[in-house]
C-alpha positions in Angstrom: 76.8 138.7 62.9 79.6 137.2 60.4 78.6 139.6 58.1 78.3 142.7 60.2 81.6 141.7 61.6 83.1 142.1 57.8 81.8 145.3 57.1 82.9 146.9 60.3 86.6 145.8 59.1 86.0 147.0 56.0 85.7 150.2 57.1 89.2 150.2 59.6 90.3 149.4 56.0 92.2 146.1 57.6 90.1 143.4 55.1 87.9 142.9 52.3 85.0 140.5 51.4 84.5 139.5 48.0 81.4 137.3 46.8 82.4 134.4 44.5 79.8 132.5 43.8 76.9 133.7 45.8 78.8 133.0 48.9 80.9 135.9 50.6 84.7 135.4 51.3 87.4 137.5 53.2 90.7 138.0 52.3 92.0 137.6 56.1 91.3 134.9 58.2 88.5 135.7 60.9 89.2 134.8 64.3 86.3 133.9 67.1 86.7 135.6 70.2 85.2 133.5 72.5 83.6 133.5 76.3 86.0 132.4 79.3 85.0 129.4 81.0 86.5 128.4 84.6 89.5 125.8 85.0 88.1 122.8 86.5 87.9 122.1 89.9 89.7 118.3 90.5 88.3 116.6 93.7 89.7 112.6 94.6 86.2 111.2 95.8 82.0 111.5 94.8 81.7 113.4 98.7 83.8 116.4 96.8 81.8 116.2 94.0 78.3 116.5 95.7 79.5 118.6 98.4 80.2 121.2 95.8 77.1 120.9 93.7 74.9 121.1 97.0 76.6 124.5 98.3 75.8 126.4 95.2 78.8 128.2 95.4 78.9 129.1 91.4 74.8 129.5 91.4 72.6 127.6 90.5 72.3 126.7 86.8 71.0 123.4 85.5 74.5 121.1 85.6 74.7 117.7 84.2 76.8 114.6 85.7 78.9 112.2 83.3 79.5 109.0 85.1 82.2 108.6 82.3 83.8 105.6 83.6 83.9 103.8 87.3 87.1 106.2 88.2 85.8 109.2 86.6 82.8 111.6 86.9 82.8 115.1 85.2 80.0 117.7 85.6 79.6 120.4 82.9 77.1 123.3 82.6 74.8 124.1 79.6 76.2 125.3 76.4 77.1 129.0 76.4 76.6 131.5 72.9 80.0 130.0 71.7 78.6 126.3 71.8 81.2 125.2 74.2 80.3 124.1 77.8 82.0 124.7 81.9 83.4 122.0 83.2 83.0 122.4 86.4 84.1 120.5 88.7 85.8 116.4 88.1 85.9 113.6 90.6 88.8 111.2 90.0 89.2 108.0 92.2 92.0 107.2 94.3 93.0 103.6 93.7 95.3 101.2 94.7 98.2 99.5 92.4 97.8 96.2 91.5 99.1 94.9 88.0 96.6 92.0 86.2 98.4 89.8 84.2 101.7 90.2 86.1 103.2 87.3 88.3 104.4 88.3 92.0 106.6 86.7 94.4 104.5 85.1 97.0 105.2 87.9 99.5 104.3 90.7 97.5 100.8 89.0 96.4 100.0 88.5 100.3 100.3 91.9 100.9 98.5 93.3 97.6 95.6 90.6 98.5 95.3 92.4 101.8 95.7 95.7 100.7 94.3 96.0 97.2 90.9 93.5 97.7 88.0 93.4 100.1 87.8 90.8 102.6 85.6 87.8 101.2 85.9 83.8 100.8 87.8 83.0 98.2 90.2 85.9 99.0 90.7 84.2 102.1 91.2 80.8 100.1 94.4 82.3 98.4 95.8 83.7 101.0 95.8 80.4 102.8 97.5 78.9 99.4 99.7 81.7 99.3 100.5 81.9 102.8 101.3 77.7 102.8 104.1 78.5 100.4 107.6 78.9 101.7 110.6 79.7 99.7 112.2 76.1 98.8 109.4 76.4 96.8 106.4 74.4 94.8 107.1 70.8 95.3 104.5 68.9 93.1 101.9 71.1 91.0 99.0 69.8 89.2 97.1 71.3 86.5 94.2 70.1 85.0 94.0 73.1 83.5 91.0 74.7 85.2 92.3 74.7 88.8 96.1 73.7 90.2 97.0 71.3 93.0 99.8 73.0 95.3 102.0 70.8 97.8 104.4 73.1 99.7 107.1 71.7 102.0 110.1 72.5 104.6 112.3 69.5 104.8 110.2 66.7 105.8 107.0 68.5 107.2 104.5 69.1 104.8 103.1 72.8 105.3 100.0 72.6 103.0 97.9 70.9 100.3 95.3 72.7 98.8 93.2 73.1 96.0 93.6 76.3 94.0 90.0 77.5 92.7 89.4 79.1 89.2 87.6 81.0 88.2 87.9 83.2 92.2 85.5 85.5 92.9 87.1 88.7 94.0 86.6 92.4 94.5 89.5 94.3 93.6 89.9 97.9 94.9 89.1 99.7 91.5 86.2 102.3 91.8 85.5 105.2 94.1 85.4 103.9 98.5 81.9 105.6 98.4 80.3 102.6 96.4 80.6 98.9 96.8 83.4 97.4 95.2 81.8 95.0 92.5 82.8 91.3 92.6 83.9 89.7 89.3 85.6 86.2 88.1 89.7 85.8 88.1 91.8 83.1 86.8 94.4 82.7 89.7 97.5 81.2 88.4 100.9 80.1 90.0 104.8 79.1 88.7 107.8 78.2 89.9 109.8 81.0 92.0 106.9 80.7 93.3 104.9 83.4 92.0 101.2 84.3 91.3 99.2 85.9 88.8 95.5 86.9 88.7 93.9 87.3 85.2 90.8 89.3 84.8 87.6 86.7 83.2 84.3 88.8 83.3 85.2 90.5 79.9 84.8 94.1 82.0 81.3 93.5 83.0 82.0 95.1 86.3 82.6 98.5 84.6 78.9 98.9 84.2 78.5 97.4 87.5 80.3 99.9 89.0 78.9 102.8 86.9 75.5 102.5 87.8 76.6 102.0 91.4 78.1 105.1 91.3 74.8 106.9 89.5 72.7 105.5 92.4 75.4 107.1 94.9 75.1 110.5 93.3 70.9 110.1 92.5 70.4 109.3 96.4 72.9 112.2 97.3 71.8 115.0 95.2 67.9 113.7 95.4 66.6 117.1 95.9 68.2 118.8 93.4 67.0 116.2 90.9 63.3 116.6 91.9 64.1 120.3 91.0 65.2 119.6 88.0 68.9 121.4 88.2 70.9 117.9 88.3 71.0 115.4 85.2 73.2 112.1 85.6 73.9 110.2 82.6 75.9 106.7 82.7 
C-alpha cells in the first residue's frame, strides 16, 4: 500500500522515493489518513454502562469491558484497519469526598462518618467517641500506641470514656452504589483541637475487592450477551 501510495505521488510530481540501501525512502514526510472513531460516551454509574451495551444502539459488534480500576470501567470495540480501537462508551463513579490522612474537627468527622461510610459496628463505635467530645476539649488521652483512651468532660460531669479501637473496620464510600462497598482496616487517630484522622492499613487490598465485585455486577447483567459471545470483561 506504502509503496503504491509513493508511486501515485510520483506521478502528481509532489515527491520522490529513492532506494538507499535496499530499503525505499521519500523525500516528504507521509502522512496516515486514518478512520474516524466516535467521542466517547461518559455515563456516572455501571446501570449507564449496561443499559447502553444491551440496547444495541451502535450494533452489535463484539465489545470488550475494562474494569480499569474500582471508579472506572471503559468498553472499546475491536481494532479497526488503522490498529486503533472505539471507545465507546466510559462509566465513571460518583463518589463522596473524604481526605485520608487529614485530621478534622470533631464536627466535620461526624458528618463525613455519616455521610461518606456505610452503617456498621465500629462506625457506630466512633461516632459514639466522636460524638462524647465537646469543645473544652480532650482531658486525659492515653496511647499505648495501638488504641487511645479518650476522657471528655463539661465542668464537673464527665460525658464519656471510651476505648478507641485500631485497626476499625470500615467501608468507606469509594466504588460504584451498584456494588457493595468493601470493608477494609483503618488506623483511627485523635489530637488536641480535638480532631480526627483515619489512615488507610489494608495496603489497597480493597481495590481488587472492589474490581472483581464490579466484574460479577457487569457478568450477571450482561449474562446473555456473554453466552453469545459479544461481551468480554477483563479485571
Amino acid at each position: 500500500m506504502l509503496k503504491e501510495f509513493a508511486e501515485y505521488l510520483i506521478k502528481k510530481g509532489s515527491t520522490e522515493v529513492k532506494e538507499v540501501n535496499k530499503q525505499n525512502y521519500s523525500t516528504e514526510p507521509l502522512h496516515l489518513l486514518k478512520r474516524p472513531t466516535p467521542q466517547t460516551i461518559k455515563v456516572k454509574n455501571l446501570s449507564g454502562l449496561v443499559d447502553y451495551i444491551m440496547s444495541e444502539f451502535d450494533g452489535t459488534e463484539p465489545l470488550m469491558i475494562h474494569v480499569e480500576s474500582p471508579t472506572k470501567v471503559k468498553v472499546f470495540s475491536q481494532t479497526n484497519a488503522d490498529e486503533e480501537r472505539d471507545h465507546v462508551i466510559q462509566a465513571d463513579a460518583m463518589l463522596p469526598q473524604f481526605d485520608f490522612d487529614s485530621f478534622y474537627d470533631t464536627e466535620a468527622f461526624n458528618i463525613k462518618l455519616q455521610s461518606c461510610f456505610v452503617k456498621n459496628e465500629d462506625r457506630d463505635v466512633m461516632l459514639k467517641v466522636v460524638g462524647s467530645i465537646k469543645e473544652e476539649g480532650v482531658q486525659e488521652v492515653g496511647d499505648d500506641g495501638t488504641s487511645q483512651a479518650v476522657t471528655a468532660r463539661t465542668g464537673v460531669a464527665t460525658v464519656g470514656n471510651v476505648k478507641v479501637p485500631n485497626p476499625v473496620l470500615l467501608a468507606p464510600r469509594r466504588t460504584f452504589v451498584e456494588v457493595d462497598q468493601p470493608e477494609s482496616d483503618f488506623v483511627f487517630r485523635m489530637r488536641s483541637g480535638p480532631k480526627c484522622a483515619l489512615f488507610e492499613a489494608d495496603g489497597g487490598a480493597w481495590k481488587l475487592q472492589a474490581m472483581n465485585s464490579i466484574a460479577d455486577f457487569l457478568e450477571s447483567s450482561l449474562a446473555k450477551q456473554i453466552e453469545a459471545e459479544r461481551i468480554y470483561i477483563i479485571s
